[in-house]
N, CA, C and O atoms as a printed pandas DataFrame, in Angstrom:
     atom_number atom_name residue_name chain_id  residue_number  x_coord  y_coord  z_coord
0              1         N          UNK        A               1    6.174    3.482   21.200
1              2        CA          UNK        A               1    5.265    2.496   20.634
2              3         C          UNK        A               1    4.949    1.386   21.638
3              4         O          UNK        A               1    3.917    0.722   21.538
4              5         N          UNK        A               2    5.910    1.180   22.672
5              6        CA          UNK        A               2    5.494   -0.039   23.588
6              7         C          UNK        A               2    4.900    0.284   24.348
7              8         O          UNK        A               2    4.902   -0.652   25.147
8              9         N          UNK        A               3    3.932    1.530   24.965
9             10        CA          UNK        A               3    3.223    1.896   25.511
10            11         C          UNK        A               3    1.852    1.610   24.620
11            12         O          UNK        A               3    0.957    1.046   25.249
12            13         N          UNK        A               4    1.600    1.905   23.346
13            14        CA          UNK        A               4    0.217    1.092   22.768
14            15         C          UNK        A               4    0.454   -0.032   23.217
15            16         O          UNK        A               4   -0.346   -0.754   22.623
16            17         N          UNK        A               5    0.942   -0.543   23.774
17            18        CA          UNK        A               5    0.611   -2.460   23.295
18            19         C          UNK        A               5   -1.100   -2.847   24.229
19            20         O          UNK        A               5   -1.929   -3.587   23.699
20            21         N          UNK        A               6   -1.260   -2.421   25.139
21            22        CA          UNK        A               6   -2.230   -2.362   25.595
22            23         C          UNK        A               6   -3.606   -1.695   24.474
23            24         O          UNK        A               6   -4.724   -2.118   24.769
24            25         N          UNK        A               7   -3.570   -1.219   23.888
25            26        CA          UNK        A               7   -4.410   -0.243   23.016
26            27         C          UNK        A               7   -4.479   -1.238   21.495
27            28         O          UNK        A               7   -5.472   -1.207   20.769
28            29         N          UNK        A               8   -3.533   -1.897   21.258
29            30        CA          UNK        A               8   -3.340   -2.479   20.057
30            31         C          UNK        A               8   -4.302   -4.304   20.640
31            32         O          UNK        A               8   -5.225   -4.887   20.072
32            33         N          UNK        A               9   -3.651   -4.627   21.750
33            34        CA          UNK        A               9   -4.534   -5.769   22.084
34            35         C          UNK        A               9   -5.947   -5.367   22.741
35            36         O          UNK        A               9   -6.554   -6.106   23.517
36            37         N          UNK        A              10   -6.126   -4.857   22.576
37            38        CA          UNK        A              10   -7.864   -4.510   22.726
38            39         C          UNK        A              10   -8.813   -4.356   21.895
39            40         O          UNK        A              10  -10.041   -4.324   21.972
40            41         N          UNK        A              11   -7.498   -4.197   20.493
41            42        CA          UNK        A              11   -8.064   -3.660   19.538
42            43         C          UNK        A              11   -8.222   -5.473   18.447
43            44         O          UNK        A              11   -9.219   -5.965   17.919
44            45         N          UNK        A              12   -7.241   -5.819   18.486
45            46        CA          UNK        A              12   -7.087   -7.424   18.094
46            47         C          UNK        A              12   -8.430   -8.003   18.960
47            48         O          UNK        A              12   -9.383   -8.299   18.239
48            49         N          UNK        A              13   -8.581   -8.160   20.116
49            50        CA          UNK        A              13   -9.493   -9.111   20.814
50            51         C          UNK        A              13  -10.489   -8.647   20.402
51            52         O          UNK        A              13  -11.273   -9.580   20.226
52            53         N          UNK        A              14  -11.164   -7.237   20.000
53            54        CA          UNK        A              14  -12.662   -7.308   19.554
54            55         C          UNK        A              14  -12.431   -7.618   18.089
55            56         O          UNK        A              14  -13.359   -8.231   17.562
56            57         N          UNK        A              15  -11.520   -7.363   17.411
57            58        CA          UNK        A              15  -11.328   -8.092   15.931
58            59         C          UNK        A              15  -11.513   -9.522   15.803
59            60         O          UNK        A              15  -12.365  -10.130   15.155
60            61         N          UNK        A              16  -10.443  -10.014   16.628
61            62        CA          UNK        A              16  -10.000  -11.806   16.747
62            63         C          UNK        A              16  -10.824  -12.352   17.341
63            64         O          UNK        A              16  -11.361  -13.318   16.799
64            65         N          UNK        A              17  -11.195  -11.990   18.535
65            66        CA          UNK        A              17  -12.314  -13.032   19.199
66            67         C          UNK        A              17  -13.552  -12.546   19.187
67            68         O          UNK        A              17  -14.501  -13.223   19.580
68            69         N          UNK        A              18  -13.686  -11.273   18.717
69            70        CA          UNK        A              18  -15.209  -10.728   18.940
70            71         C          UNK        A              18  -15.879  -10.069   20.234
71            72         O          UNK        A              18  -17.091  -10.018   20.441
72            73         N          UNK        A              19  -14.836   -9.555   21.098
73            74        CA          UNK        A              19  -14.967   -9.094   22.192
74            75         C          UNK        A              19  -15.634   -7.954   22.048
75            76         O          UNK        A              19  -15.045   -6.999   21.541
76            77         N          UNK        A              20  -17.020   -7.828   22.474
77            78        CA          UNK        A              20  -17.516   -6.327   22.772
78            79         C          UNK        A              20  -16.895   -4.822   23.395
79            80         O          UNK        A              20  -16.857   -4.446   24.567
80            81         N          UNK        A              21  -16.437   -4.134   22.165
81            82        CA          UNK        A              21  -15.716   -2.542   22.668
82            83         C          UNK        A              21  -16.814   -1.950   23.581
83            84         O          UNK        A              21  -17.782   -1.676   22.873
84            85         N          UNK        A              22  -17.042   -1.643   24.888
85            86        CA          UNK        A              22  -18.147   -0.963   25.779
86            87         C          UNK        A              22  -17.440    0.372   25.635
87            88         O          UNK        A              22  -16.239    0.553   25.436
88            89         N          UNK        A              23  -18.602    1.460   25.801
89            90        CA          UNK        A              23  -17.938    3.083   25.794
90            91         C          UNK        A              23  -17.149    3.178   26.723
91            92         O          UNK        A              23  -16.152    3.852   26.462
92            93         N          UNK        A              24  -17.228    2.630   28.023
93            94        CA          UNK        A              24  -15.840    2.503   28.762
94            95         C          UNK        A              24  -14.779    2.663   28.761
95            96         O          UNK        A              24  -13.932    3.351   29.330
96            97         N          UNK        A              25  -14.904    1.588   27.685
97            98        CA          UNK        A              25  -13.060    1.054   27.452
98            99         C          UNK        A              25  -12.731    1.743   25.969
99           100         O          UNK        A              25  -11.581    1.715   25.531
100          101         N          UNK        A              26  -13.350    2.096   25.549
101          102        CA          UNK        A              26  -13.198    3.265   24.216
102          103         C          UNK        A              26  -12.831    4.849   25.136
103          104         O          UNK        A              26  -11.991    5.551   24.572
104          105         N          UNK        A              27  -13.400    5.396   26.452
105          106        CA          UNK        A              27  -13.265    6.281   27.097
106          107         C          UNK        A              27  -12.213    6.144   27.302
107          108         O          UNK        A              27  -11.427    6.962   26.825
108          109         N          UNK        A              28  -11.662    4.903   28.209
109          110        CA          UNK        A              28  -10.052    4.349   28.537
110          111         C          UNK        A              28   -8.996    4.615   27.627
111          112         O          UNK        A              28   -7.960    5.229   27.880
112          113         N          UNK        A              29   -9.457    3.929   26.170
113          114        CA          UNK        A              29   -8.119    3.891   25.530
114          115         C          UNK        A              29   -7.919    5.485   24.993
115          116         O          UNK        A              29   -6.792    5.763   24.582
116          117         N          UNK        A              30   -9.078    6.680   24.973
117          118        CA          UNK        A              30   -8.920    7.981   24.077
118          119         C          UNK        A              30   -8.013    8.900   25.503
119          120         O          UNK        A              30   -7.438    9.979   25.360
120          121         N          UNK        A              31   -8.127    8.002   26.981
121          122        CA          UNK        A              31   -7.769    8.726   28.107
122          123         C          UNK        A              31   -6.317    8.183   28.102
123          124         O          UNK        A              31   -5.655    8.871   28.879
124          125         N          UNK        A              32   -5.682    7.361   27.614
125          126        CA          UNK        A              32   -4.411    6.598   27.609
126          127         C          UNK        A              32   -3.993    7.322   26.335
127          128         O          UNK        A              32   -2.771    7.468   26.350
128          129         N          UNK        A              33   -4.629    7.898   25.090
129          130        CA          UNK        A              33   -3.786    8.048   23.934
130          131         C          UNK        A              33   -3.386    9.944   24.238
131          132         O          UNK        A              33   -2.527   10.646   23.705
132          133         N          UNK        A              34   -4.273   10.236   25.149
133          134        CA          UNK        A              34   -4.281   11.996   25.422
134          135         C          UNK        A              34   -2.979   11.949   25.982
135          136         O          UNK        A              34   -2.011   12.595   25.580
136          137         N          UNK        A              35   -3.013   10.918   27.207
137          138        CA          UNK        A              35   -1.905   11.069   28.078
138          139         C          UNK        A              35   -0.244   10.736   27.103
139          140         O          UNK        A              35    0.863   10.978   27.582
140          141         N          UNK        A              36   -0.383   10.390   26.278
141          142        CA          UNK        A              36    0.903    9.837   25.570
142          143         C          UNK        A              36    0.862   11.183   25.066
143          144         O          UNK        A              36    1.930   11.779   25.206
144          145         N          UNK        A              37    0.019   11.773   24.569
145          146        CA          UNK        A              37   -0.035   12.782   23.620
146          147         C          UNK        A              37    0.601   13.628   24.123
147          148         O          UNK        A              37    1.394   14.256   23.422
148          149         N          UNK        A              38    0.459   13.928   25.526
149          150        CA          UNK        A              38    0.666   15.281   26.287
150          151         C          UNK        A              38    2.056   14.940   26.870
151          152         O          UNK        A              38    2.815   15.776   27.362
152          153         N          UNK        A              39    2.259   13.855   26.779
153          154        CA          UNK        A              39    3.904   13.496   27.229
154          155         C          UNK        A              39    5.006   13.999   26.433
155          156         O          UNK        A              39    5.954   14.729   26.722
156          157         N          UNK        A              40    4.497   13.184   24.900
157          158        CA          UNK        A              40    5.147   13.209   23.684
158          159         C          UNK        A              40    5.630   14.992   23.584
159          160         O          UNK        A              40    6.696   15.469   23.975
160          161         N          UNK        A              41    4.504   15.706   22.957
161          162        CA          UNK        A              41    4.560   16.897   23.032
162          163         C          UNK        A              41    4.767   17.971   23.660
163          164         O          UNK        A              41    4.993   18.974   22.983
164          165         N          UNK        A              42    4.756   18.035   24.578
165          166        CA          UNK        A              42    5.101   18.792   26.114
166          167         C          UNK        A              42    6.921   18.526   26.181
167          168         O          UNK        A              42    7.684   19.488   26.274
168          169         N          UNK        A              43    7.422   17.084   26.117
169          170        CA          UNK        A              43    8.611   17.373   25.867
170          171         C          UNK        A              43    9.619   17.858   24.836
171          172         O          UNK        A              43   10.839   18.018   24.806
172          173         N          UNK        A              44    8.016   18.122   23.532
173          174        CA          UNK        A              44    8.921   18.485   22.482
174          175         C          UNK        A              44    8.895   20.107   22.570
175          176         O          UNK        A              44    9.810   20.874   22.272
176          177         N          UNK        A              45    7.713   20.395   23.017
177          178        CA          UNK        A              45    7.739   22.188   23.623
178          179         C          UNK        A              45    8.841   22.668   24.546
179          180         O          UNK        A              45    9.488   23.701   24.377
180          181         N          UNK        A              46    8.983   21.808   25.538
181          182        CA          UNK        A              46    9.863   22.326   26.407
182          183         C          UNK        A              46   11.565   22.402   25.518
183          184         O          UNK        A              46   12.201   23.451   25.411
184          185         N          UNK        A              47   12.000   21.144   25.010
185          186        CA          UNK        A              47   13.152   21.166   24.609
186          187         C          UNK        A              47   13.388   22.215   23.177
187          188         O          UNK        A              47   14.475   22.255   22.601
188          189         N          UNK        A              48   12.269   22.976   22.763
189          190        CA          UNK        A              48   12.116   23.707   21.824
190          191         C          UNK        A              48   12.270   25.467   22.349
191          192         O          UNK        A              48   12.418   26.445   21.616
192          193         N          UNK        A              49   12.199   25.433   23.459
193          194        CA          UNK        A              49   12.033   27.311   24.214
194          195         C          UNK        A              49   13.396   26.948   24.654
195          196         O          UNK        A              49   13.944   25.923   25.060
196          197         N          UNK        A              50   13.814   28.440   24.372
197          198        CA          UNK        A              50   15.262   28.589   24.634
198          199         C          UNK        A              50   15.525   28.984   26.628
199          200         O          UNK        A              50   15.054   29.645   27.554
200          201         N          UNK        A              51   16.162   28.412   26.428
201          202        CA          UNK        A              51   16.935   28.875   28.274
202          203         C          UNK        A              51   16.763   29.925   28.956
203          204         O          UNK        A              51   17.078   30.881   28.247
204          205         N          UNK        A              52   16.391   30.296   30.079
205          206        CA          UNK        A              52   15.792   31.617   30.823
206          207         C          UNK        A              52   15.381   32.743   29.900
207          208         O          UNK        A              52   14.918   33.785   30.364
C-alpha cells in the first residue's frame, strides 16, 4: 500500500485543489498500477509452482 501513496496524492490534489488530471499523468499512474500488478502477482505465481 505505501507504494500508492504517490497515486492516492494525485488523486486528492485534483479533488482538493482542483488540479487538472492531463492524459499523461492518467497514462503514468495506469503504468505505475500495471507495474505493482505484475510484481504482486508474478510473486504469487512463482511461489505457487512446485520445485524443478
Amino acid at each position: 500500500m505505501a507504494l500508492l501513496i504517490p497515486f492516492f496524492g494525485m488523486g486528492a490534489s485534483a479533488l482538493l485543489l482542483g488540479e487538472p488530471l492531463q492524459t499523461w499523468k492518467l497514462g503514468a499512474a495506469a503504468l505505475v498500477m500495471a507495474g505493482l500488478a505484475v510484481n504482486v502477482f508474478s510473486t504469487r505465481l512463482m511461489a505457487s509452482k512446485p520445485a524443478g
